[in-house]
C-alpha positions as a Python dict, from the first residue, in 0.01 Angstrom:
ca = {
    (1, 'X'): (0, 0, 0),
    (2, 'X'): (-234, 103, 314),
    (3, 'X'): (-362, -186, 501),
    (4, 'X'): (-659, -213, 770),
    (5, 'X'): (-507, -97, 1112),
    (6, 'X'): (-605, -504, 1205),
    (7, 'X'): (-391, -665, 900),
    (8, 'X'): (-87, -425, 977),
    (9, 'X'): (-128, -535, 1354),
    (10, 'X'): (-89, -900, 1215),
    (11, 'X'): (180, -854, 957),
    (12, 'X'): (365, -677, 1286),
    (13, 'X'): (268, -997, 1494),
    (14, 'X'): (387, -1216, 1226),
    (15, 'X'): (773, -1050, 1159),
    (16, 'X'): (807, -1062, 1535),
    (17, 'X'): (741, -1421, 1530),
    (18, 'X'): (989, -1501, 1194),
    (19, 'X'): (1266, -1293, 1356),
    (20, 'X'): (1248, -1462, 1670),
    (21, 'X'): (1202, -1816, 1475),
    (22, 'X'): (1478, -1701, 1303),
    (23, 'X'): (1715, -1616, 1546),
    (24, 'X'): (1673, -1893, 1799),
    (25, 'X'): (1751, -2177, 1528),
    (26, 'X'): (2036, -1965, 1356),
    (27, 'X'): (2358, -2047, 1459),
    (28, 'X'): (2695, -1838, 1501),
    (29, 'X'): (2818, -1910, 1177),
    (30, 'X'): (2429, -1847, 985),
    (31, 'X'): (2431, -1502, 1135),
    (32, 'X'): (2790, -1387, 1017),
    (33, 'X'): (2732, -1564, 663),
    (34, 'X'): (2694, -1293, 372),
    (35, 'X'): (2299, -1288, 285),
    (36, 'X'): (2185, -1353, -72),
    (37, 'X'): (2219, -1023, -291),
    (38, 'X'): (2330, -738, 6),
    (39, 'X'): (2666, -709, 116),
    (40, 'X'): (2539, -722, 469),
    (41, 'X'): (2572, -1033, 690),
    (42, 'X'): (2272, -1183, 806),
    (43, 'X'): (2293, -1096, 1113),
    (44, 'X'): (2323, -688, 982),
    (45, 'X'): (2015, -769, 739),
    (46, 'X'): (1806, -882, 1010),
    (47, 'X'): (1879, -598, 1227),
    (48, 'X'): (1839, -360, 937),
    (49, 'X'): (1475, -579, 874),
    (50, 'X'): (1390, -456, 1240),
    (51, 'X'): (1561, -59, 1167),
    (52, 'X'): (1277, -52, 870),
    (53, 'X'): (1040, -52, 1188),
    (54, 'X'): (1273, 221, 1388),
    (55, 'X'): (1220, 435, 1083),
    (56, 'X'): (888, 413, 1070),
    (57, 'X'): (890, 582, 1461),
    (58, 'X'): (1128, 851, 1313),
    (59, 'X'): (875, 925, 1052),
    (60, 'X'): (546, 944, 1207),
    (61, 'X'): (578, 1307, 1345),
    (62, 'X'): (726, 1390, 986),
    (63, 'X'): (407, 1297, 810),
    (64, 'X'): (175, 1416, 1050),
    (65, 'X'): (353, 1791, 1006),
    (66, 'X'): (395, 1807, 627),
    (67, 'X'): (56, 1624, 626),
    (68, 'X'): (-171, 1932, 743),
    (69, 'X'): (90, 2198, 547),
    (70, 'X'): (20, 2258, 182),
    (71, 'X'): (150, 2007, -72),
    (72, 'X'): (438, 2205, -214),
    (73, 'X'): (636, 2177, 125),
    (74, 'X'): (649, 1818, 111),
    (75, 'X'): (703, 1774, -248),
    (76, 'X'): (998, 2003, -187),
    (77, 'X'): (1142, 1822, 140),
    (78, 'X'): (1109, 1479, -90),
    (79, 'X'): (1336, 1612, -356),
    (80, 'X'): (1572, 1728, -114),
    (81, 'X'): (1596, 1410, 5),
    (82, 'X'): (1623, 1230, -320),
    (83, 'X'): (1889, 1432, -412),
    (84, 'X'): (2084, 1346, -93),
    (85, 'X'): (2023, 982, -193),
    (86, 'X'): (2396, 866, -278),
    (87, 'X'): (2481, 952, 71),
    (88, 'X'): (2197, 860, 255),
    (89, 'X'): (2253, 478, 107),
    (90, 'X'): (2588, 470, 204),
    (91, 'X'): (2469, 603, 572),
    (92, 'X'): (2191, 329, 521),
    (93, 'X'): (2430, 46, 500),
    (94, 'X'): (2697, 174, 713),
    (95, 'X'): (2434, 231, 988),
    (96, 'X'): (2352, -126, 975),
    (97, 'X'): (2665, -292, 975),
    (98, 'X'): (2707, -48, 1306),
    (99, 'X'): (2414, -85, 1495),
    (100, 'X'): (2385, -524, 1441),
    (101, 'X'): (2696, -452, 1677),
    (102, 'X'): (2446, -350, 1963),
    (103, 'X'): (2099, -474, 1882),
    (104, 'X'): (2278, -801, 1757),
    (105, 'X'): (2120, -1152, 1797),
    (106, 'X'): (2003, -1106, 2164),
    (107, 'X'): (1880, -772, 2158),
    (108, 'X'): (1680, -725, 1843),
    (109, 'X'): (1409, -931, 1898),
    (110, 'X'): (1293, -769, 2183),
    (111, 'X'): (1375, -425, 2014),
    (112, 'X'): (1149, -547, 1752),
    (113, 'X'): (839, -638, 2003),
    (114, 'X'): (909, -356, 2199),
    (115, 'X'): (897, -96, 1856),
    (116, 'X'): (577, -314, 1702),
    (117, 'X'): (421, -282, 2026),
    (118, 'X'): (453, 101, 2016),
    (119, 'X'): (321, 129, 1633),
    (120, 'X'): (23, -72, 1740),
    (121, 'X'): (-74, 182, 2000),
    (122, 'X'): (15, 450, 1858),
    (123, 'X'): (-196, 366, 1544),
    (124, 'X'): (-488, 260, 1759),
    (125, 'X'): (-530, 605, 1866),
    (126, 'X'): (-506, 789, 1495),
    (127, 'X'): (-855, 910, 1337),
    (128, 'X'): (-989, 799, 1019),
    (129, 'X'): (-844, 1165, 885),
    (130, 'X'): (-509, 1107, 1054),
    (131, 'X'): (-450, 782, 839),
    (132, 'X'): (-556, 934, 524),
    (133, 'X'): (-364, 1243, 555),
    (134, 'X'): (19, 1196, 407),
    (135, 'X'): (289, 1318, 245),
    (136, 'X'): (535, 1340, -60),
    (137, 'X'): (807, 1128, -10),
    (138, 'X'): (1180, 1077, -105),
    (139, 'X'): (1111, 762, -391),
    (140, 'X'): (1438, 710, -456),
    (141, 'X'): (1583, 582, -79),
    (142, 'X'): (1374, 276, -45),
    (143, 'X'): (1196, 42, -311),
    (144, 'X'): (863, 26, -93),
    (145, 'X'): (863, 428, -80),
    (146, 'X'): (610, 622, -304),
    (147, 'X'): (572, 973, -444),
    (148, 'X'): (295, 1045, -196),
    (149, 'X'): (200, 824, 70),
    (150, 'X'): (-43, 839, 364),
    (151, 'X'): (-6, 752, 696),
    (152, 'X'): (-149, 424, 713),
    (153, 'X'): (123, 370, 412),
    (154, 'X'): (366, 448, 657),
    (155, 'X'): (239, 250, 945),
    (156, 'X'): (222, -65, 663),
    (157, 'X'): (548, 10, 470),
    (158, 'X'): (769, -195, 766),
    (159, 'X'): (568, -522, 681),
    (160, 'X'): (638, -495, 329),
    (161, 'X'): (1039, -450, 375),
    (162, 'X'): (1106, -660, 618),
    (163, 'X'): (892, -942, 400),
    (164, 'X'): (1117, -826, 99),
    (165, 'X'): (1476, -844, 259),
    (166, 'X'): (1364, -1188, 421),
    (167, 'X'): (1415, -1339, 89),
    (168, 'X'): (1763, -1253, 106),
    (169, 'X'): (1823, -1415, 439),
    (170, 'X'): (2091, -1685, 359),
    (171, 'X'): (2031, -1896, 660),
    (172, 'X'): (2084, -2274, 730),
    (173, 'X'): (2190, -2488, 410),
    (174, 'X'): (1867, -2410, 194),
    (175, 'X'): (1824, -2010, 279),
    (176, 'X'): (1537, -1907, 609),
    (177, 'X'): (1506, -2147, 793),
}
């Protein structure tokens, strides 16, 4: 999954620009139509498309701990977590349909630049070693998470589910507009 810091910077560049692109040329009734296989509106899939970046914040100081400890700590925090995974998906989509309440149509985008725009810094500053150093994860939570992944993983992961959910967008009469 780990990208070049410079392709990750563009595939952050380029979700920014679809969710804006999006947004502006969805209407009222686009947004609060059901999206193609979620139960989410698409307004709530498009704000949990940007919470996939928000996560990614949230998990940075994670991996860089159980990064440098030995393995067994993170393999054991990862099936912890996967054990917990019935209630973290209902949290999951619960959370969304929530928080598209606040960072709704005119606040997401510019949550989204503004969290992108933090990534890219932050990941301009990590070492070679940084990036290679990672973690066990909890495989079960999300599709696009691994048994072990590294921090540049991490730092690419938000590309990859944002690209996937966009395919369930349900906007305008043919799907994304």
């Amino acid at each position: 999954m780990s990208a070049a810091p410079g392709t990750v910077q563009h595939g952050y560049e380029r979700n920014v620009r679809e969710l804006e692109r999006w947004l502006a040329a969805a209407s009222d009734s686009d947004l609060r139509r059901r999206s193609s296989g979620t139960r989410w509106t698409n307004e709530e899939l498009l704000f949990h498309m940007v919470f996939g970046y928000m996560v990614v914040q949230a998990l940075l100081p994670l991996v860089r701990v159980l990064g440098v400890l030995p393995a067994p700590f993170s393999r054991g925090f990862a099936r912890l977590l996967n054990a917990g995974t019935a209630p973290f998906d209902v949290v999951n989509y619960l959370g969304s349909k929530a928080a598209a309440r606040v960072f709704n149509r005119k606040r997401m985008a510019a949550k989204l630049r503004r969290v992108t725009r933090s990534l890219e810094r932050r990941m301009g500053r990590e070492s070679d070693a940084a990036m290679a150093r990672g973690m066990s994860f909890p495989d079960r939570w999300d599709p696009f998470f691994t048994q072990w992944m590294s921090l540049a993983d991490v730092y690419a992961y938000p590309i990859e589910h944002f690209d996937f959910h966009a395919t369930q967008l349900s906007l305008g009469s043919g799907g994304v507009l």
